[in-house]
Residue frames relative to the residue before (quaternion, step in Angstrom):
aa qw qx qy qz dx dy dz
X 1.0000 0.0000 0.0000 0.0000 0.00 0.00 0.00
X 0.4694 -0.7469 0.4500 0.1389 3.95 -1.35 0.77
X 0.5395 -0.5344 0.3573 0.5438 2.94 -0.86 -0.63
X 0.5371 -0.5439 0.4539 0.4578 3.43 -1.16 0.19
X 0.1467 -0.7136 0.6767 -0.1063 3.31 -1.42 1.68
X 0.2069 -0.7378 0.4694 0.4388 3.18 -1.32 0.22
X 0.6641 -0.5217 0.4946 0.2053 3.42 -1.56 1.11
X 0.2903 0.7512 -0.5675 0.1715 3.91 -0.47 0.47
X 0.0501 -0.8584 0.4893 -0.1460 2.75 -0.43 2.00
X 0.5465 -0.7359 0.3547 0.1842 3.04 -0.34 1.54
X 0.0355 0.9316 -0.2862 -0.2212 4.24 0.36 0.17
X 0.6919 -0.4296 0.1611 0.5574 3.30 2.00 -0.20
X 0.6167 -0.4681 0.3649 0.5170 4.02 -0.83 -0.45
X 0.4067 -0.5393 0.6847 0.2737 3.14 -1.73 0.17
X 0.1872 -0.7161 0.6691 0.0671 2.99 -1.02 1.17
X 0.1133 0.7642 -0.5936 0.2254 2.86 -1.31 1.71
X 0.0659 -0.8341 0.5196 0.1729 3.43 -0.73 0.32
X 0.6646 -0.5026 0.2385 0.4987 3.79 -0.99 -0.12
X 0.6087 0.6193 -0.0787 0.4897 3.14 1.87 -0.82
X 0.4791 0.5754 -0.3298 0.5750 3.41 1.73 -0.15
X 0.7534 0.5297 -0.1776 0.3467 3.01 0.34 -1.62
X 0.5899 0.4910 -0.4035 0.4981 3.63 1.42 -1.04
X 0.5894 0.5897 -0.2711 0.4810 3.59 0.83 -1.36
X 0.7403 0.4713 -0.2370 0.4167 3.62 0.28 -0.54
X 0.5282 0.4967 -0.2496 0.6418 3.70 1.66 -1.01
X 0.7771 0.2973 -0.3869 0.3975 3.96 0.32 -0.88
X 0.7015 0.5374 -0.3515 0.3090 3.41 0.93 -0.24
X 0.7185 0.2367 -0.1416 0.6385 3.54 1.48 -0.69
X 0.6525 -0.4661 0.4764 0.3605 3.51 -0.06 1.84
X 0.8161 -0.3164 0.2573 0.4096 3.76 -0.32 1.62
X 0.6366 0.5610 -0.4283 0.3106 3.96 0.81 -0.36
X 0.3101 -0.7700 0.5023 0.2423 3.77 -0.93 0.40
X 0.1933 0.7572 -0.6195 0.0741 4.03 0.25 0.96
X 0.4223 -0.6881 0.5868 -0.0624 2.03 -1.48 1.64
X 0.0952 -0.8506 0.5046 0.1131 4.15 0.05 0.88
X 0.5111 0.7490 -0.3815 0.1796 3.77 -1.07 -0.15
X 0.5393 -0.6346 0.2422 0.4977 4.38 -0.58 0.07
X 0.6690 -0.4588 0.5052 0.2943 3.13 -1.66 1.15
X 0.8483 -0.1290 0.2611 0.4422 2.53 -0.32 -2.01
X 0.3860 -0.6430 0.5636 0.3463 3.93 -0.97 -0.39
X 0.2562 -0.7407 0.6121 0.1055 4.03 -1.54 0.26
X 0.8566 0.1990 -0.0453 0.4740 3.15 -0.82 0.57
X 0.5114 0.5991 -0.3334 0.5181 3.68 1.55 0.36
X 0.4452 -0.6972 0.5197 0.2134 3.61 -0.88 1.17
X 0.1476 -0.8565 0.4756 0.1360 3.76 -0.10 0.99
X 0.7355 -0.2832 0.3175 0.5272 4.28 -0.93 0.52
X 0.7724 0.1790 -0.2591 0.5516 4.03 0.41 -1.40
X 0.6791 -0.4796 0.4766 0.2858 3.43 0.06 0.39
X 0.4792 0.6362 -0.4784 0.3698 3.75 0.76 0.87
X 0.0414 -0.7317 0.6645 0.1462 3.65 -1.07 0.11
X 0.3409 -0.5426 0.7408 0.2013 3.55 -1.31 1.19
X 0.2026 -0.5654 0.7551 0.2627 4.56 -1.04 0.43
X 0.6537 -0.4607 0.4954 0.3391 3.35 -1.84 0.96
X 0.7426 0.3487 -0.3472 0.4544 3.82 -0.14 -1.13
X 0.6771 0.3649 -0.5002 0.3978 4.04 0.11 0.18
X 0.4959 0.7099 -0.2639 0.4247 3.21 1.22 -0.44
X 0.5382 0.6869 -0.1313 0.4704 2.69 1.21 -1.76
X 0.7984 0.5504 -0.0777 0.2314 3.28 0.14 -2.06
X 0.7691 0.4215 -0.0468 0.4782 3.10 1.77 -1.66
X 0.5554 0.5118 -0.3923 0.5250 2.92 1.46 -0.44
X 0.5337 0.6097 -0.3503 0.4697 3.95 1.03 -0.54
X 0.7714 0.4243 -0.1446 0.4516 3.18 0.52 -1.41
X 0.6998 0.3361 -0.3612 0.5166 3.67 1.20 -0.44
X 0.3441 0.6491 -0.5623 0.3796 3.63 0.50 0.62
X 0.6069 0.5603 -0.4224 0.3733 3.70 1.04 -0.37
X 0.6527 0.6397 -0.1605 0.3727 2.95 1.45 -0.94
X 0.5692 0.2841 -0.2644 0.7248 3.84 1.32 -0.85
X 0.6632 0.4725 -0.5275 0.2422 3.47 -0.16 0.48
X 0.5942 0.5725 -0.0575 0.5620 3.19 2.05 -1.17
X 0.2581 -0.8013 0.4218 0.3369 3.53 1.86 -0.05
X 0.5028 0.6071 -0.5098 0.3444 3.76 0.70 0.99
X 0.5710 0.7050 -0.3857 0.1677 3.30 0.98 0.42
X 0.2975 0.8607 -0.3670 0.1898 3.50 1.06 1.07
X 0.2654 -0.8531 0.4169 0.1670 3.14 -1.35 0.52
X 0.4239 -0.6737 0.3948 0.4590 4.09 -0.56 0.09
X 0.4086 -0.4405 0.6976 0.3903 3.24 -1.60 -0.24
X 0.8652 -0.0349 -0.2831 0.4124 2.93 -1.16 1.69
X 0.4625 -0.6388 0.4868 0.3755 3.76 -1.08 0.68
X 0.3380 -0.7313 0.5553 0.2065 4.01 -0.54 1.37
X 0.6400 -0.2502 0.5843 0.4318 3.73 -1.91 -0.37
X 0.7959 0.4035 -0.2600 0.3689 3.95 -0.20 -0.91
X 0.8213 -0.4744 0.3101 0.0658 2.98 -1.41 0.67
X 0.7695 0.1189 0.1818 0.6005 2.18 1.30 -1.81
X 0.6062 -0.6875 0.2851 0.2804 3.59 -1.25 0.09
X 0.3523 -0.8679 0.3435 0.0676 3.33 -0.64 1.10
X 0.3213 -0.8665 0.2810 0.2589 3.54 0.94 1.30
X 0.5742 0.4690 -0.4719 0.4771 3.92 1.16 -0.48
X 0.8175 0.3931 -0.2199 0.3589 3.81 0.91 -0.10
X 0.2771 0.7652 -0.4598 0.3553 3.06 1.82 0.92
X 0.2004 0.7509 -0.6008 -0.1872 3.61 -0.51 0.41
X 0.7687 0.3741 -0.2502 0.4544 3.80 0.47 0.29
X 0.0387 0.7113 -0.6937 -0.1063 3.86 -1.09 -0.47
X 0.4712 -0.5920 0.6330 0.1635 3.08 -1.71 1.24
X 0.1650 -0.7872 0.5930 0.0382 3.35 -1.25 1.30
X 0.6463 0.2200 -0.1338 0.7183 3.90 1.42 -0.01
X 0.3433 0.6631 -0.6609 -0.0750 3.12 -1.65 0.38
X 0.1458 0.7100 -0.6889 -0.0072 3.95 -0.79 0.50
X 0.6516 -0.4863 0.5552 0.1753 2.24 -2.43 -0.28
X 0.1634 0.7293 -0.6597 0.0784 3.97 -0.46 0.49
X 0.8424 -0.2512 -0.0400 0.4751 3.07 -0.76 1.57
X 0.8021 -0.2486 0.1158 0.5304 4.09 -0.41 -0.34
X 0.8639 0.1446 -0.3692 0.3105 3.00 1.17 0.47
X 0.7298 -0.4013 0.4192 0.3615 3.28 -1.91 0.27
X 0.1899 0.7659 -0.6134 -0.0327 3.89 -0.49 0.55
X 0.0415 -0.8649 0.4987 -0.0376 4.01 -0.63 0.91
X 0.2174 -0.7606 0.5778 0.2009 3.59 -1.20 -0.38
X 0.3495 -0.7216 0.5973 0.0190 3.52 -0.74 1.45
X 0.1786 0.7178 -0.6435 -0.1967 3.49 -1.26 0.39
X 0.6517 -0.6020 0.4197 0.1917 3.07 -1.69 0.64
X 0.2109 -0.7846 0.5689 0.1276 3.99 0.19 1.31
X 0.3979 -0.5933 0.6480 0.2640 3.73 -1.88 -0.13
X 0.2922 0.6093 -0.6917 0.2548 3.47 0.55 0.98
X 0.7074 -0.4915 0.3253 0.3902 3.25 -1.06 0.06
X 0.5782 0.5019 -0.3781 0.5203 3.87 0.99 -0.24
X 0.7131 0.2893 -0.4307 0.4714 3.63 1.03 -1.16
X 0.4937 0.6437 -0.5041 0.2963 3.89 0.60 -0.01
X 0.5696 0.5830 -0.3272 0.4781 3.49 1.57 -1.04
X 0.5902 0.6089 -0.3369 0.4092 3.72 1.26 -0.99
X 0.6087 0.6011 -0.3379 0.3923 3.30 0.75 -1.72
X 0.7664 0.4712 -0.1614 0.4056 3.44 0.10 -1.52
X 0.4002 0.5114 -0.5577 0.5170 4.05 1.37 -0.53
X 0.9055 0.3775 -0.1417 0.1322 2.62 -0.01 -1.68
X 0.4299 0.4893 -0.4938 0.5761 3.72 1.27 0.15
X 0.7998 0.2630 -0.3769 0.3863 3.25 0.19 -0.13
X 0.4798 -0.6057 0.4855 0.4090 3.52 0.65 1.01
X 0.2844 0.7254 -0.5999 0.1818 3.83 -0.16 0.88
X 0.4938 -0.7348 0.3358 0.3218 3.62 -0.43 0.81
X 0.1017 -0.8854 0.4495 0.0597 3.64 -0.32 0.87
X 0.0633 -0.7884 0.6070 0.0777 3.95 -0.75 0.22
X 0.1555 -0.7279 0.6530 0.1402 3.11 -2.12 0.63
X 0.3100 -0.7017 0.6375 -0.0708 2.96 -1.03 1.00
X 0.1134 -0.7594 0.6240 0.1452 3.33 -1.62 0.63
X 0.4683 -0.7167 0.5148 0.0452 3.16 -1.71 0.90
X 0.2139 0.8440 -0.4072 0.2759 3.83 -0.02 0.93
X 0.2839 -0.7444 0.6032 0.0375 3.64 -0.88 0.88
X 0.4327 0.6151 -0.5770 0.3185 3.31 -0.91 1.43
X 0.5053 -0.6393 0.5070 0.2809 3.14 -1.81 -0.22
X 0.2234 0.8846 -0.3602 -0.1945 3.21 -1.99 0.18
X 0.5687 -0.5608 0.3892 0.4589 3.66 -1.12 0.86
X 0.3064 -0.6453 0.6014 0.3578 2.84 -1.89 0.36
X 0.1584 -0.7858 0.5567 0.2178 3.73 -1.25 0.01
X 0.7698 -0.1054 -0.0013 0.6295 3.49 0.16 1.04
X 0.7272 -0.3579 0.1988 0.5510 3.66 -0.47 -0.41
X 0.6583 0.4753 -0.3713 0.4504 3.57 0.52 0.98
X 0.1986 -0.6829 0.6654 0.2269 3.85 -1.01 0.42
X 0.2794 -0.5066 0.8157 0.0041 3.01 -1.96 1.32
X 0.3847 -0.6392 0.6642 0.0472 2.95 -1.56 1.68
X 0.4121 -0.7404 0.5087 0.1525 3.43 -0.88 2.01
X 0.7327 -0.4724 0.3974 0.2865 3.24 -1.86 0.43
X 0.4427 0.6077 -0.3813 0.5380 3.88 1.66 -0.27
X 0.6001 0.6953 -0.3617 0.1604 3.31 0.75 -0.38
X 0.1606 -0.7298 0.6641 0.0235 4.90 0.00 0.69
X 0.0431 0.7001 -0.7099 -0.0636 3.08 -1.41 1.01
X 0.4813 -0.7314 0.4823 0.0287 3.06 -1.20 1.64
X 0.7017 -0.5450 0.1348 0.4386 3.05 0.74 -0.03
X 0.5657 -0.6053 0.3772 0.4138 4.54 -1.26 -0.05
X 0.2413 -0.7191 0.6325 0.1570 3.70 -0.33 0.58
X 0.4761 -0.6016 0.6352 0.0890 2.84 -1.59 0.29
X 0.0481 0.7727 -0.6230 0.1119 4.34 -0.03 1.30
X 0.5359 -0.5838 0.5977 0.1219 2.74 -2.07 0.05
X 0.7759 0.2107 -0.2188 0.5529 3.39 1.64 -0.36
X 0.1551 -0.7027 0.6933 0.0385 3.74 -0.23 1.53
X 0.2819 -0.7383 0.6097 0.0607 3.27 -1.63 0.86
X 0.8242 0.0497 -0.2756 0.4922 3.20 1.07 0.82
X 0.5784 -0.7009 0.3637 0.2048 3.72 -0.94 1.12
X 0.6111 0.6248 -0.1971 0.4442 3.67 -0.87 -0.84
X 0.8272 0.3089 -0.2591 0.3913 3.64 -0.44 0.05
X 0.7433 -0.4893 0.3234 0.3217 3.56 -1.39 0.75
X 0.7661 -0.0923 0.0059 0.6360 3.56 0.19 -1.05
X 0.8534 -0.1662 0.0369 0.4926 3.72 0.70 -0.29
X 0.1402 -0.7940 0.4721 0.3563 3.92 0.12 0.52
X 0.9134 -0.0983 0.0917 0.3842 2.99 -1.44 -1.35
X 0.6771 -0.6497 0.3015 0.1687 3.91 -1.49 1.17
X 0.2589 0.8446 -0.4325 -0.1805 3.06 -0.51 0.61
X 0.5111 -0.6594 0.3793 0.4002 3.95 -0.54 0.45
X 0.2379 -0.6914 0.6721 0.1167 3.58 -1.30 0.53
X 0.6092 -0.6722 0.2961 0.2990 3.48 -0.94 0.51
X 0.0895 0.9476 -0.1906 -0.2402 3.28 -0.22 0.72
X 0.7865 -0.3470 0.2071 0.4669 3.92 -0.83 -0.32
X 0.3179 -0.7655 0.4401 0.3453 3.50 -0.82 0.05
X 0.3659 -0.8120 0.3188 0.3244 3.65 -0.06 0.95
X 0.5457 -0.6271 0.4914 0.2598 3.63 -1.29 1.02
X 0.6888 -0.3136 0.5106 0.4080 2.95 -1.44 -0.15
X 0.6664 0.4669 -0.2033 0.5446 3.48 0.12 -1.39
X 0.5945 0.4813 -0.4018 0.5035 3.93 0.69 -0.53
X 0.6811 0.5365 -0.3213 0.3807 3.57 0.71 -1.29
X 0.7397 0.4407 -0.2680 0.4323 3.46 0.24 -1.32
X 0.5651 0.4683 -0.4927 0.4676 3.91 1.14 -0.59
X 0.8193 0.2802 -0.3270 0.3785 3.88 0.09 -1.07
X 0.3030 0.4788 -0.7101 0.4180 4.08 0.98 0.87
X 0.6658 0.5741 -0.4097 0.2435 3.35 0.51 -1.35
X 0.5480 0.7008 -0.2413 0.3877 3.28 1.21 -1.63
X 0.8254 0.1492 0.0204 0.5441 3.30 -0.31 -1.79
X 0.2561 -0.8707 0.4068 0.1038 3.30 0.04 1.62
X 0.7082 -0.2992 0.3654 0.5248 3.99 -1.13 -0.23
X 0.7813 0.3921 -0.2265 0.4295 3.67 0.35 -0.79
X 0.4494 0.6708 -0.3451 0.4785 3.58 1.75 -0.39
X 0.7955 0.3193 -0.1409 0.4954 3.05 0.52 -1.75
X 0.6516 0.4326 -0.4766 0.4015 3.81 0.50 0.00
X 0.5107 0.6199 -0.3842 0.4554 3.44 1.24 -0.34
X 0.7165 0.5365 -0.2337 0.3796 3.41 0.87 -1.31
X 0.5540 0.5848 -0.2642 0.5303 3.46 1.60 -0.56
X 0.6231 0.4048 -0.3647 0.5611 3.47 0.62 -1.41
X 0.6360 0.5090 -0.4454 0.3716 4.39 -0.11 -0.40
X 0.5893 0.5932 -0.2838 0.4694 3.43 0.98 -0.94
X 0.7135 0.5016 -0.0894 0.4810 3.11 0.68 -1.29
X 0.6092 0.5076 -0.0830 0.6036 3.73 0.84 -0.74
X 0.5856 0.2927 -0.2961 0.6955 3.95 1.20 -0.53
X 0.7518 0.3778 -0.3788 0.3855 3.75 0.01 -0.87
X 0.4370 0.5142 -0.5373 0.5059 4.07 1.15 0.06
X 0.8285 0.4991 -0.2227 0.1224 3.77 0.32 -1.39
């Protein structure tokens, strides 16, 4: 096992069209949701990482606290911090599960001033990607790393460089290298994942190990 890094996994394009987007504005009162997979499990990714299904599993459970609490948002572009930086929120995830290995969600598009930067990519049919953000560790296993059970996703950003084509809102995952986290990194995501987060995250654990 490594050091804790963050994990940023690149997940593909947003598939969109000018004609989506109108269709998408008449259906959600003026909102732009965007639907399709997050992320993938158990899938060998370009750097040689694997996310297992049951962590996958675990976070995607555990981040349900979050779109319920309306904190589930992400930035345009993957920042330096840890953590998330609301003047650079341009979206928030309003669904995510789990159907078989994969992660399949909906994103909507906000009018802060980053999702305004989105709006406009996207009228202009500019190519767009999501990506997740997360802090953990991993083992290698033969000429691949498996992403350990330490592992917290923080949340899907919003990039400019998807690494793989083809696929509704994003297809299959891949991992970018990541940083090792500072000190200063640490003490932001205590801040982050709060006292009630992490007791929540326990009570799930518990609650799977009954089922």
């Amino acid at each position: 096992m490594g050091d804790v890094r963050f994990l940023r996994t690149y997940c593909g394009e947003l598939d969109y069209t000018p004609e989506l987007i109108t269709e998408s504005k008449e259906r959600n009162q003026g909102r732009i949701v965007l639907s399709g997979i997050l992320q993938k499990a158990d899938t060998l990714n370009q750097n040689g990482r694997i996310y297992p299904r049951d962590i996958l599993e675990r976070e995607v459970r555990n981040y349900q606290k979050f779109i319920l609490e309306n904190r589930a948002t992400g930035e345009l572009d993957h920042p330096a911090e840890s953590t998330i930086s609301l003047k650079n929120v341009c979206h928030k995830v309003v669904e995510a599960k789990m159907d078989g290995d994969t992660c399949y969600g909906k994103i909507e598009i906000l009018n802060t001033p980053s999702g305004k930067i989105v709006q406009e990519l996207m009228s202009a049919n500019v190519k767009l990607g999501i990506s997740s953000r997360g802090v953990g560790t991993t083992e290698a296993k033969g000429e691949y790393q498996v992403v350990c059970d330490d592992f917290q996703i923080i949340c899907w950003d919003i990039v400019s460089d998807p690494s793989t084509v083809n696929a509704f809102m994003l297809p299959e995952a891949t991992i970018r290298d990541g940083r090792l986290l500072t000190e200063s990194d640490k003490r932001e995501l205590k801040n982050f994942f709060t006292r009630e987060d992490r007791i929540d995250r326990v009570l799930n654990d518990i609650l799977m190990l009954r089922v």
